[in-house]
C-alpha positions as protocol buffer text, in pm:
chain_id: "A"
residue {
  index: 1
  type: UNK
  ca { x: 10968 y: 19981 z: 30013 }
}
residue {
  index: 2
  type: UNK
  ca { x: 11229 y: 20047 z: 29744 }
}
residue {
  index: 3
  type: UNK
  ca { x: 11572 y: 19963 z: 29807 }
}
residue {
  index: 4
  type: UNK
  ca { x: 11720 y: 20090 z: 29476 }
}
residue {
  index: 5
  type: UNK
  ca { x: 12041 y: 20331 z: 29493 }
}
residue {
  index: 6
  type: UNK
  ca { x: 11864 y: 20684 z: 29308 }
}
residue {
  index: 7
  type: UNK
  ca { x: 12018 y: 20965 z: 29215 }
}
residue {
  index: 8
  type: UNK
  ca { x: 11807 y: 21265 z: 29176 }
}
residue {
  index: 9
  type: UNK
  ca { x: 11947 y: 21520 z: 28936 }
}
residue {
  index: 10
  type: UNK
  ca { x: 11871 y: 21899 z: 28977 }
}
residue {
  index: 11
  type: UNK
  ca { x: 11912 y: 22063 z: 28635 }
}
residue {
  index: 12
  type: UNK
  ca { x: 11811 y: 22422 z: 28476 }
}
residue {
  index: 13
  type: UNK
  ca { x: 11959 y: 22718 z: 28386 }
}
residue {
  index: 14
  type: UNK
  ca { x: 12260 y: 22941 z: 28484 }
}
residue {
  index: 15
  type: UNK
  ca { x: 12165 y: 23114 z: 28786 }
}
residue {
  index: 16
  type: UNK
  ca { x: 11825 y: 22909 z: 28851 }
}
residue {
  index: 17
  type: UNK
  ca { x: 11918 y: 22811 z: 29165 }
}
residue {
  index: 18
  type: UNK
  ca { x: 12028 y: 22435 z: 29118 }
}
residue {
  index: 19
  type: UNK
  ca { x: 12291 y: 22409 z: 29334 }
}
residue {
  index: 20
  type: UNK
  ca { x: 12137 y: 22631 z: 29630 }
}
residue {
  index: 21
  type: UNK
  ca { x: 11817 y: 22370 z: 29606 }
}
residue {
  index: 22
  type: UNK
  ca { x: 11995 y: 22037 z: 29559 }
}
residue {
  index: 23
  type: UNK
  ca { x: 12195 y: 22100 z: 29899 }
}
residue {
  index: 24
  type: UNK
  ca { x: 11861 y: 22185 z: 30042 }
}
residue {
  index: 25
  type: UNK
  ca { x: 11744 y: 21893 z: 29903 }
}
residue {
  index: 26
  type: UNK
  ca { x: 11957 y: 21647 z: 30051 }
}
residue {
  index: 27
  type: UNK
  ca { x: 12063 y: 21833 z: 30348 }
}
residue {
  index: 28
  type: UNK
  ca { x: 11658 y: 21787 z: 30408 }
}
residue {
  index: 29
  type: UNK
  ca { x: 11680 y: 21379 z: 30337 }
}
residue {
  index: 30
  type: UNK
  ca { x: 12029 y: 21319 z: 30389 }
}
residue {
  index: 31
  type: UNK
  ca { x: 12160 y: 21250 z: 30111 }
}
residue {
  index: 32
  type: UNK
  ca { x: 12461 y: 21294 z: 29933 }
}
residue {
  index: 33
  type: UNK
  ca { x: 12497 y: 21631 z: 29758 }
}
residue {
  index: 34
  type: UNK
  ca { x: 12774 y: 21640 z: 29403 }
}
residue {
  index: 35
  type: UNK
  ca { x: 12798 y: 21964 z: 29219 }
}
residue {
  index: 36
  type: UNK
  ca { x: 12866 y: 21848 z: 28843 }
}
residue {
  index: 37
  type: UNK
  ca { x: 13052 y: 22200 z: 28782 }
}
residue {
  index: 38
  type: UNK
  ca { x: 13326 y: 22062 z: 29008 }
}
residue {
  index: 39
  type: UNK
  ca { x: 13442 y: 21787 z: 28750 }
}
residue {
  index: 40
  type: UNK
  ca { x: 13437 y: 22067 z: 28478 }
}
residue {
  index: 41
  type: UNK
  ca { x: 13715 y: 21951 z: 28244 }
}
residue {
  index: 42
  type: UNK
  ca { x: 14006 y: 22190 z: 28177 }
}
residue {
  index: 43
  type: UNK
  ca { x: 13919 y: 22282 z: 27814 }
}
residue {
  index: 44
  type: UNK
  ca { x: 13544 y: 22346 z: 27924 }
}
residue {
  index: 45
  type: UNK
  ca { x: 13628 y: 22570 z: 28179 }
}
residue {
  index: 46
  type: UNK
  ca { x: 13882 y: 22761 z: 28019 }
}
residue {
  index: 47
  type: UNK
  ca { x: 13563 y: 22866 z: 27779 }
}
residue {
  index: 48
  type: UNK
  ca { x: 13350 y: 22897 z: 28049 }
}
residue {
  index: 49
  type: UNK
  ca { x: 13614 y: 23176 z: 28206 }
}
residue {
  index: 50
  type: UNK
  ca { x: 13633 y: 23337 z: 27879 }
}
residue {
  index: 51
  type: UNK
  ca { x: 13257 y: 23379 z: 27832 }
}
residue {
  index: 52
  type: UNK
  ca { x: 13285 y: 23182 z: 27520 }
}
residue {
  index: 53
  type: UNK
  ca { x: 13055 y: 22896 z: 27391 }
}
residue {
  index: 54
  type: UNK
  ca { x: 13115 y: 22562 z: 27406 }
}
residue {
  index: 55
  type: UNK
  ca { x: 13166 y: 22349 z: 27161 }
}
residue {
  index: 56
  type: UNK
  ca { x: 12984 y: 22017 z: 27085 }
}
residue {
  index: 57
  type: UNK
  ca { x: 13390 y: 21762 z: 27143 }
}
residue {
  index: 58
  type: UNK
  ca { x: 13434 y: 21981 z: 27452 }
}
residue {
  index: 59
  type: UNK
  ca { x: 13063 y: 21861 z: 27579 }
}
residue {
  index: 60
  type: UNK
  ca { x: 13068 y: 21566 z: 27513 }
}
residue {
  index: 61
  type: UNK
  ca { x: 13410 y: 21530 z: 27673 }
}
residue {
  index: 62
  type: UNK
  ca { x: 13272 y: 21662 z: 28004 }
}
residue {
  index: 63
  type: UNK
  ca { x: 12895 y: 21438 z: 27952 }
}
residue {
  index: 64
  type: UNK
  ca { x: 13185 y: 21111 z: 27973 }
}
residue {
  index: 65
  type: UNK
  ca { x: 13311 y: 21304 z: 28255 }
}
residue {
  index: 66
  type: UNK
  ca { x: 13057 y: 21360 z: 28476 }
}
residue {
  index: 67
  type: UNK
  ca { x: 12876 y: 21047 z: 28404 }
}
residue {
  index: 68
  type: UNK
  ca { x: 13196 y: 20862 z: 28553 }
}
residue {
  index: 69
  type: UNK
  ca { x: 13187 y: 21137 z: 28831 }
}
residue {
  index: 70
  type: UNK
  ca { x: 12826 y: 21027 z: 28892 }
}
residue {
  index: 71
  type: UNK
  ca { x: 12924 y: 20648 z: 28899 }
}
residue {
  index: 72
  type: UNK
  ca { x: 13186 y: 20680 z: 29079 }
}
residue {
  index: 73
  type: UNK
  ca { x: 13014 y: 20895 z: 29395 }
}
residue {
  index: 74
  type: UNK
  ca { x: 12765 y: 20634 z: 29416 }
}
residue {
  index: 75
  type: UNK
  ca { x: 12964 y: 20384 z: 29522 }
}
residue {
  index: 76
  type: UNK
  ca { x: 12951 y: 20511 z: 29905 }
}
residue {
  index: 77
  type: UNK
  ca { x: 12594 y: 20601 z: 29939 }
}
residue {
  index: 78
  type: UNK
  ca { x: 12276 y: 20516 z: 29818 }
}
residue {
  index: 79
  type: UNK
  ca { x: 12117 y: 20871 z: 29737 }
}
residue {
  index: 80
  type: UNK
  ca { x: 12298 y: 21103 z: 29546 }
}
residue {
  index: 81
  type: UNK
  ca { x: 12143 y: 21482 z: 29442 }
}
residue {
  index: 82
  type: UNK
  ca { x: 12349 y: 21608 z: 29170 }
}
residue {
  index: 83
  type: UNK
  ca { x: 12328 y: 21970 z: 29078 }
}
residue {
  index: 84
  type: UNK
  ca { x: 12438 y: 22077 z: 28702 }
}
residue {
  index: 85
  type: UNK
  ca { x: 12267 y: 22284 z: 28422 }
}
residue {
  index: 86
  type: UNK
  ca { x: 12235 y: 22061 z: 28138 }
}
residue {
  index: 87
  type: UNK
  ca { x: 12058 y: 22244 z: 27898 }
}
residue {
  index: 88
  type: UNK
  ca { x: 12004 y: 21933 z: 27607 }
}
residue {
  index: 89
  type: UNK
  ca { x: 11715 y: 21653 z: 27625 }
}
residue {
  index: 90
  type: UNK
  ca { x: 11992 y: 21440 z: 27461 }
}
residue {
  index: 91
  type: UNK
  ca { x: 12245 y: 21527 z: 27759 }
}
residue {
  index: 92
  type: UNK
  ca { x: 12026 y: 21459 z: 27990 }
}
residue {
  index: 93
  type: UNK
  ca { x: 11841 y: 21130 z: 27848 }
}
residue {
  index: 94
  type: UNK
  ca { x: 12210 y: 20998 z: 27756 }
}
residue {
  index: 95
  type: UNK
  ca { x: 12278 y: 21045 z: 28130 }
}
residue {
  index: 96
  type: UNK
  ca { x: 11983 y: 20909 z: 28255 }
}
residue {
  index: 97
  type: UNK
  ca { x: 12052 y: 20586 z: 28036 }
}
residue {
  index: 98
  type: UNK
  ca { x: 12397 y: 20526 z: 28142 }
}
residue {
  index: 99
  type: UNK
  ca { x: 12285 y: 20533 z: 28523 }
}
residue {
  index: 100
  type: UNK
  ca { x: 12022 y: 20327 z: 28468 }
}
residue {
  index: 101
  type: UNK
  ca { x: 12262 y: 20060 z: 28290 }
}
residue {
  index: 102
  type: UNK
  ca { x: 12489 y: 20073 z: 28610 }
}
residue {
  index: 103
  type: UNK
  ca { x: 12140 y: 20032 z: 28788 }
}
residue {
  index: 104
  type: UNK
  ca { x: 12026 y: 20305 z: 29005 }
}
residue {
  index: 105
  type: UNK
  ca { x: 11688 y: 20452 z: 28970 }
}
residue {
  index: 106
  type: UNK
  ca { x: 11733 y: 20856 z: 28831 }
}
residue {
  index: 107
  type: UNK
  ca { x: 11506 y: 21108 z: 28888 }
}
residue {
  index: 108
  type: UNK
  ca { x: 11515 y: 21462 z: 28688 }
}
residue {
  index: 109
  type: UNK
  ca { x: 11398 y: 21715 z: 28848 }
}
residue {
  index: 110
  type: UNK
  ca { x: 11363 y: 22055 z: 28669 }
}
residue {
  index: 111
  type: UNK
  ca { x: 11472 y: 22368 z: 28904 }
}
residue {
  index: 112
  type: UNK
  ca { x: 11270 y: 22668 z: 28679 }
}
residue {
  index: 113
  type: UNK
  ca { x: 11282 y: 23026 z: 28833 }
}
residue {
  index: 114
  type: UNK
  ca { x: 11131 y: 23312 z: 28753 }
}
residue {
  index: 115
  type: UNK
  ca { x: 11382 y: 23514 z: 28476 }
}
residue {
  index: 116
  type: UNK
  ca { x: 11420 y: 23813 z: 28773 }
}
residue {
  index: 117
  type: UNK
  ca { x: 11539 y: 23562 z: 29004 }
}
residue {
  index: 118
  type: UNK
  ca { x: 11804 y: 23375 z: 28746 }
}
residue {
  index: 119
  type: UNK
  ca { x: 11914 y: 23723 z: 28664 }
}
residue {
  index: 120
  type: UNK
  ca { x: 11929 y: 23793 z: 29062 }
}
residue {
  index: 121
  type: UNK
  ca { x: 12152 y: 23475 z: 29085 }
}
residue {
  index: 122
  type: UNK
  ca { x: 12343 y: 23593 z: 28829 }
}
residue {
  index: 123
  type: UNK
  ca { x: 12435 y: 23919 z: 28945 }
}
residue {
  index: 124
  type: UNK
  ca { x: 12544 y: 23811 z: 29338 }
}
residue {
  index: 125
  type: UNK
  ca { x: 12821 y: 23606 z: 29154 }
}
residue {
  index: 126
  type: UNK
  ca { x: 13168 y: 23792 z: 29099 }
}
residue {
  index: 127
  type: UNK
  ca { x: 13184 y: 23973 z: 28766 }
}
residue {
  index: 128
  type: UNK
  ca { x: 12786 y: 23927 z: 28791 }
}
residue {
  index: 129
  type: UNK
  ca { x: 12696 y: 24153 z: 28437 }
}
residue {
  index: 130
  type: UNK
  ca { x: 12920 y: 23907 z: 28274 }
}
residue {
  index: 131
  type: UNK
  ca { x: 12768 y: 23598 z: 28359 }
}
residue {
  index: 132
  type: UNK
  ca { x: 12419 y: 23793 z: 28322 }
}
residue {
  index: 133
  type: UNK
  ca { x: 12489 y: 23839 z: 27913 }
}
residue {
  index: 134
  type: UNK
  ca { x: 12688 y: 23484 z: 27916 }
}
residue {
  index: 135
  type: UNK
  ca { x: 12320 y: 23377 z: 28041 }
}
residue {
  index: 136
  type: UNK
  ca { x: 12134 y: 23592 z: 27813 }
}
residue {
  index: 137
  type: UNK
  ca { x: 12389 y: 23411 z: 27541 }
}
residue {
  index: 138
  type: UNK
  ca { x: 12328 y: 23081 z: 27596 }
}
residue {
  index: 139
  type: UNK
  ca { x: 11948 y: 23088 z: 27660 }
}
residue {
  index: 140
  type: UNK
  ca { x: 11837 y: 22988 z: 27317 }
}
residue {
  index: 141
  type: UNK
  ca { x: 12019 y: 22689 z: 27426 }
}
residue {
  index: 142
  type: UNK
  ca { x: 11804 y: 22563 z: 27685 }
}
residue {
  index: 143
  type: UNK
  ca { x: 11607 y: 22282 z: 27588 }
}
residue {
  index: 144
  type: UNK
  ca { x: 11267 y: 22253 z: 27758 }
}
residue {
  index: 145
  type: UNK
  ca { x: 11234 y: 21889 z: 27899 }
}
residue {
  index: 146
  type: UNK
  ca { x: 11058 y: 21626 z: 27691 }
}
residue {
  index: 147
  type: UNK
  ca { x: 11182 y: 21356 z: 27897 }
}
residue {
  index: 148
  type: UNK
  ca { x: 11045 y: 21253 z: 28181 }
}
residue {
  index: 149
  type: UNK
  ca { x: 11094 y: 21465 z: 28502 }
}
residue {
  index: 150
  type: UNK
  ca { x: 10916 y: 21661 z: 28813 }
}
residue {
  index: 151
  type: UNK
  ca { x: 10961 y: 22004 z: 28806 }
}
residue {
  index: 152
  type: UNK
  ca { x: 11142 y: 22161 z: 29147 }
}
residue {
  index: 153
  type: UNK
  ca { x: 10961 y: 22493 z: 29250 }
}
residue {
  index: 154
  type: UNK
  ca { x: 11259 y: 22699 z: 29371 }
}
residue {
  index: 155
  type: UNK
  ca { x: 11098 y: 22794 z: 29688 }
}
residue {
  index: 156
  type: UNK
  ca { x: 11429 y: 22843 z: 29846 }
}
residue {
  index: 157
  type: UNK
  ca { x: 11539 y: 23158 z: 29685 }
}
């Protein structure tokens, strides 16, 4: 049986569902749930508010941060989902890395939806059209995995 500490990261795109299936997910196993959009840093999310796009200082500033945030959940439990969109293969590799080098096993898994249902997600959220062309925006963006991962059927949604 493995013993190892693991955190199992839930990434995707804005309005995929990430967050909704990562509680699921450890709510299921009982494990620890962290949504990464809660250590947003203040520069980050004062683009984020304005619909603006981010620039490549600002994310890295907030790829220190929630690695950190990461480490520093893990020291009370030994399964940790984490929920947050990452849309680069160098994010999340880099991520991956670092967690490995503090020893825990990581496991990616990719939450993909249907583009009805992101846009769905999108719209339930307060000034919904908004963060439907902010999506629509930053799209291009995503970078399909090339790293190793599983990929999450959003069955939940």
């Amino acid at each position: 049986m493995n013993n190892m500490k693991t955190v199992y990261i839930f990434f995707g795109e804005m309005g995929s569902g990430k967050s909704y299936c990562g509680e699921r997910y450890a709510e299921k196993h009982d494990f620890k749930f962290f949504e990464g959009d809660s250590v947003v840093t203040p520069r980050m999310m004062e683009r984020v508010k304005k619909f603006r796009s981010i620039s490549e200082d600002i994310l890295e500033e907030y790829m220190d941060v929630l690695a950190d945030s990461i480490a520093d959940q893990m020291a009370d439990c030994d399964h940790l989902v984490v929920s947050q969109a990452l849309y680069r293969n160098k994010d999340r590799e880099s991520l991956k890395l670092f967690l490995e080098c503090l020893g825990y096993q990581v496991r990616m898994w990719w939450v993909q939806t249907p583009w009805h249902r992101n846009l769905q997600g999108l719209l339930s959220r307060p000034n919904g059209w908004k963060w439907v062309l902010y999506w629509l925006i930053n799209k291009p963006f995503f970078q399909k995995p090339t790293h190793d991962h599983q990929t999450f059927p959003n069955i939940y949604r």
